[in-house]
N, C-alpha and C positions, 0 to 999 in steps of 0.2 A: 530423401524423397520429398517432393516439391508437392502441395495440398491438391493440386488438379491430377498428378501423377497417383496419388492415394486415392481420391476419389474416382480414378476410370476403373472401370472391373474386367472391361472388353474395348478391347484396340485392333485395330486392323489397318495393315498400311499397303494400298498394293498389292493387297492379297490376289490371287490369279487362280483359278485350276480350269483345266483345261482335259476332256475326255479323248484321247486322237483329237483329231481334227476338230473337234467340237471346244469351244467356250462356254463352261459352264459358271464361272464367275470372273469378273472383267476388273481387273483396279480397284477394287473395294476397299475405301473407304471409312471406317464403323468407329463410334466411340458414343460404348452406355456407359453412363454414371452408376457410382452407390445408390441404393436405396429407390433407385425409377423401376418402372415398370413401362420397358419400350418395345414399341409394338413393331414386329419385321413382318412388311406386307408385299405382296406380288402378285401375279398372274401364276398361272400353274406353268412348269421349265423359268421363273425369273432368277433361280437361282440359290432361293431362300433355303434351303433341306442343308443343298450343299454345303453352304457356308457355316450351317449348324454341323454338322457334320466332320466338317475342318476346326470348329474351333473345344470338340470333344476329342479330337483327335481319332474319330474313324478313318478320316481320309485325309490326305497330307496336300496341302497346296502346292500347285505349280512353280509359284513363285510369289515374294511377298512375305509379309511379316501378320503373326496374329498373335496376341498375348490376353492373356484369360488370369483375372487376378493378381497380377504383376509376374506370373511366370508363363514363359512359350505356351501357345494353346496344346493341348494335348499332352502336358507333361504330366508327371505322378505329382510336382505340387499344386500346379492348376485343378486335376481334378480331382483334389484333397478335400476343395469347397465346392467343389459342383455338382448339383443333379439334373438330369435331365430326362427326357421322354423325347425322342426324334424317330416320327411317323409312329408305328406300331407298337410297340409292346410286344418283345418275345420273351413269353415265360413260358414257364413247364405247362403244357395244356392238363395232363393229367392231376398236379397239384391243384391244392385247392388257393387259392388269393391269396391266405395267412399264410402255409408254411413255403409259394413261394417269394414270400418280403421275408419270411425264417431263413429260408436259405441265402436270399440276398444279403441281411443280417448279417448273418455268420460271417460272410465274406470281407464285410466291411467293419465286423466288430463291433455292432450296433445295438442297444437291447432289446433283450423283448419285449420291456414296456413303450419302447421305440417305435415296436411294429404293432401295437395296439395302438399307439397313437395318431398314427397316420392315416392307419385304418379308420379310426374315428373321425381324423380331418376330412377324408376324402367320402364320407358317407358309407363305409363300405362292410363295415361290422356286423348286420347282420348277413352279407351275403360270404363272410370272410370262407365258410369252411365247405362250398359248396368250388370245386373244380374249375379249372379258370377255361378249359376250352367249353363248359354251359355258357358262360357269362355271354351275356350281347355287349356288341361295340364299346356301348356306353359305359358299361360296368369295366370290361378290359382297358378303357381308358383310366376312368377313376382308379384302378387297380397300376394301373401306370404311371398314374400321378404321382402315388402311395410310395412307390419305388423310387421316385425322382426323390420324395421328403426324407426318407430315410436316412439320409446322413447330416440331416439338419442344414442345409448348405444358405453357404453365402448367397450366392449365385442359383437360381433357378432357370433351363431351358426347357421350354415348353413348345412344341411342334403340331399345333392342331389341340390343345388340351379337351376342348370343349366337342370333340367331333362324336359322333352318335350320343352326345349327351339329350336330355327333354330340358326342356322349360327349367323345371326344379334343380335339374343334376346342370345349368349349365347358372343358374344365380348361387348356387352351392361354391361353385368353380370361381364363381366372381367373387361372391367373399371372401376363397379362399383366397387368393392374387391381392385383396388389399387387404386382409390379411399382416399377408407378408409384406407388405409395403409400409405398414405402420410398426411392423419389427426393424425399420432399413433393410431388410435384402432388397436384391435387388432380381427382375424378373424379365427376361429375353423370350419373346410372346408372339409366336405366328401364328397367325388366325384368320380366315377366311369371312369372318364375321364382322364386318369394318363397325357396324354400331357399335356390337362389343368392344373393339378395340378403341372407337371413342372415348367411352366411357370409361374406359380403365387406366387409358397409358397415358404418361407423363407426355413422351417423343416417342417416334415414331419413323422409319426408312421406309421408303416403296422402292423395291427393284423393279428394271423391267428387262430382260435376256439378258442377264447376267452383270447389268448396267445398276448402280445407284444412280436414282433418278430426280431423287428430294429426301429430305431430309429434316425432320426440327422437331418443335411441339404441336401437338395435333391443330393448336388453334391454325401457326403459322402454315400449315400444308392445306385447311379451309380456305385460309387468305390468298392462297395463291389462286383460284379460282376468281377472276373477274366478273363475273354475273351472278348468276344464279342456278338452284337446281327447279326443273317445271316436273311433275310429275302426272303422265297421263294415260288416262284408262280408256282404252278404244273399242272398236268391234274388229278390229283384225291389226293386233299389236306389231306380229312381222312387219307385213304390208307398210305401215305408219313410219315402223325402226326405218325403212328404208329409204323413204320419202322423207323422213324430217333429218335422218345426216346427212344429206344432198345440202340444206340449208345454208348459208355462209354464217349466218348468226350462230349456228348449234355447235360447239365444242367437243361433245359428245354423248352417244346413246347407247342404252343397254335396255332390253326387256329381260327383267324380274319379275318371275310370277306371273307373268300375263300382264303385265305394267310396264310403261316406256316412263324410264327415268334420264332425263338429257339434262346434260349441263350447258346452260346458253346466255349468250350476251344479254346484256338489259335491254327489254324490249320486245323482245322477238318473241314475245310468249304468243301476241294474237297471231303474227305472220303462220307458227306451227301449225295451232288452231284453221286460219281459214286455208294451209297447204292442205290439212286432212280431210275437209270439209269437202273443196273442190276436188278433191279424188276420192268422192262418195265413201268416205271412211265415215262411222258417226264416232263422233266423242261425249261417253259418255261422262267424263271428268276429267277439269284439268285444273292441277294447283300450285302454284308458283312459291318455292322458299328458300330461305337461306342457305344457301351451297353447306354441304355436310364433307364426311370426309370421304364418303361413297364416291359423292359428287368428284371432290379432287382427286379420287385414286385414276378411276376410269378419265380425266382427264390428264393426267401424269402420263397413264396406260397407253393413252391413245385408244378406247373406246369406243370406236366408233359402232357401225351396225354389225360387225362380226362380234363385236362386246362379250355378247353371250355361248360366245364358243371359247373366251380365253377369261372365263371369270376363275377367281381363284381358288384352288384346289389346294387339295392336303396333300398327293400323291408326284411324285414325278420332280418336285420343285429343287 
């Protein structure tokens, strides 16, 4: 075994599945290294569940090859090293958090000072013995992380880890991911939270319908953005969305929050400004900055003023 062959942990060549008539992933692509933490991004339906999904072996590709640790994804050695979390967390609703990582435990031969442990990583010890269908979101996440760690794995897949977390519960979550990054595992990370994903991942893929669309390290997928990101606050943010992707200079727009965030050629910052102005829009701030990875997604995406009906989601992908 040749040193880049030891170092892939997830390979995918061609990978395909296909619903009937539907194409739910297209020729993919994929190869994480040891030890990164790479970040799988898309629109909600790009694809991304799916493929998590195929290389756990829930669901079997169409056609194509996927290998998970140097063995076929979904086989009994592949996921010898694997833990995962893909969309929700089904446990016992009437067990309480603790005994169901005890029952999980049991199954994989795991200790109980094992399931104390995780418990501890994931924040979640003092809630361990309180029932898992009380827990909110947030907690049945972290209770779902718990369950990914439990077998110490090489390999970590994480599908939304961070979703109904707060503030606390999701800088908890980022320590934990680099964490495991300065152990060497290695950590396969969908996340609808592009800052997070900045900050965290080594590289990085953005699907778009079933398509790999780019691919690299986070810098290199910023770079690919030609201009800049202009961020701006209006008195009727629709209205503006619609008028400034008409632009030729504007690459693309999404309102967030009540915020028009466009990725646009150098220069065209005042063009945007005086379009809104003359169609009696006020701007109440507008700030021009270094394209992000937000910026590159939504322009990978194709972004434009529907942006905000295809931003990305945990559900469906």
């Amino acid at each position: 075994m040749d040193d880049d062959t030891a170092n892939t942990v997830i390979r995918t060549s061609g990978l395909n599945k296909r619903f009937g008539p539907t194409t739910g992933v297209f020729d993919l692509d994929l190869e994480v290294r040891r030890g990164e933490v790479y970040g799988f991004l898309g629109p909600n339906g790009s694809g991304k569940t799916t493929t998590l999904r195929m290389l756990v072996g829930l669901i079997r590709p169409t056609s194509g090859t996927a290998s998970v640790l140097g063995h076929p994804a979904g086989s009994r050695q592949s996921l010898r090293g694997v833990g995962a979390l893909i969309e929700s967390p089904a446990l016992y609703p009437h067990l309480s958090g603790r005994d169901n990582l005890r029952v999980l435990a049991g199954y994989a031969d795991v200790s109980a000072a094992r399931v104390e442990k995780v418990l501890e990583e994931v924040g979640m010890t003092d809630r361990a013995d309180t029932a898992f269908r009380s827990y909110s979101l947030g907690m049945k996440q972290r209770t779902g992380v718990a369950a990914a760690l439990l077998k110490d794995p090489e390999l970590l897949i994480l599908d939304e880890p961070t979703n109904g977390l707060d503030p606390a519960g999701m800088a908890d979550m980022r320590n934990l991911i680099t964490g495991l990054r300065r152990e060497n595992r290695t950590v396969l990370l969908s996340s609808h939270l592009l800052a997070e994903v900045e900050h965290l991942c080594d590289r990085a893929a953005v699907l778009r319908k079933g398509r790999l669309v780019a691919s690299g390290t986070v810098a290199e997928l910023r770079d690919r953005v030609s201009g800049g990101g202009l961020s701006v606050r209006t008195s009727s943010p629709e209205r503006a969305a619609e008028l400034a992707g008409a632009l030729p200079g504007v690459r693309s727009v999404q309102v967030v929050d009540g915020e028009l965030r466009i990725v646009i050629d150098l220069g065209e910052a005042a063009a945007v400004n005086r379009l809104l102005v003359e169609n009696g829009i006020d701007v109440h701030e507008l700030r021009q900055h270094s394209a992000t990875l937000e910026d590159a997604f939504f322009d990978l995406v194709g972004g434009r003023t529907d942006a905000g009906r295809d931003r990305l989601e945990v559900n469906g992908s």
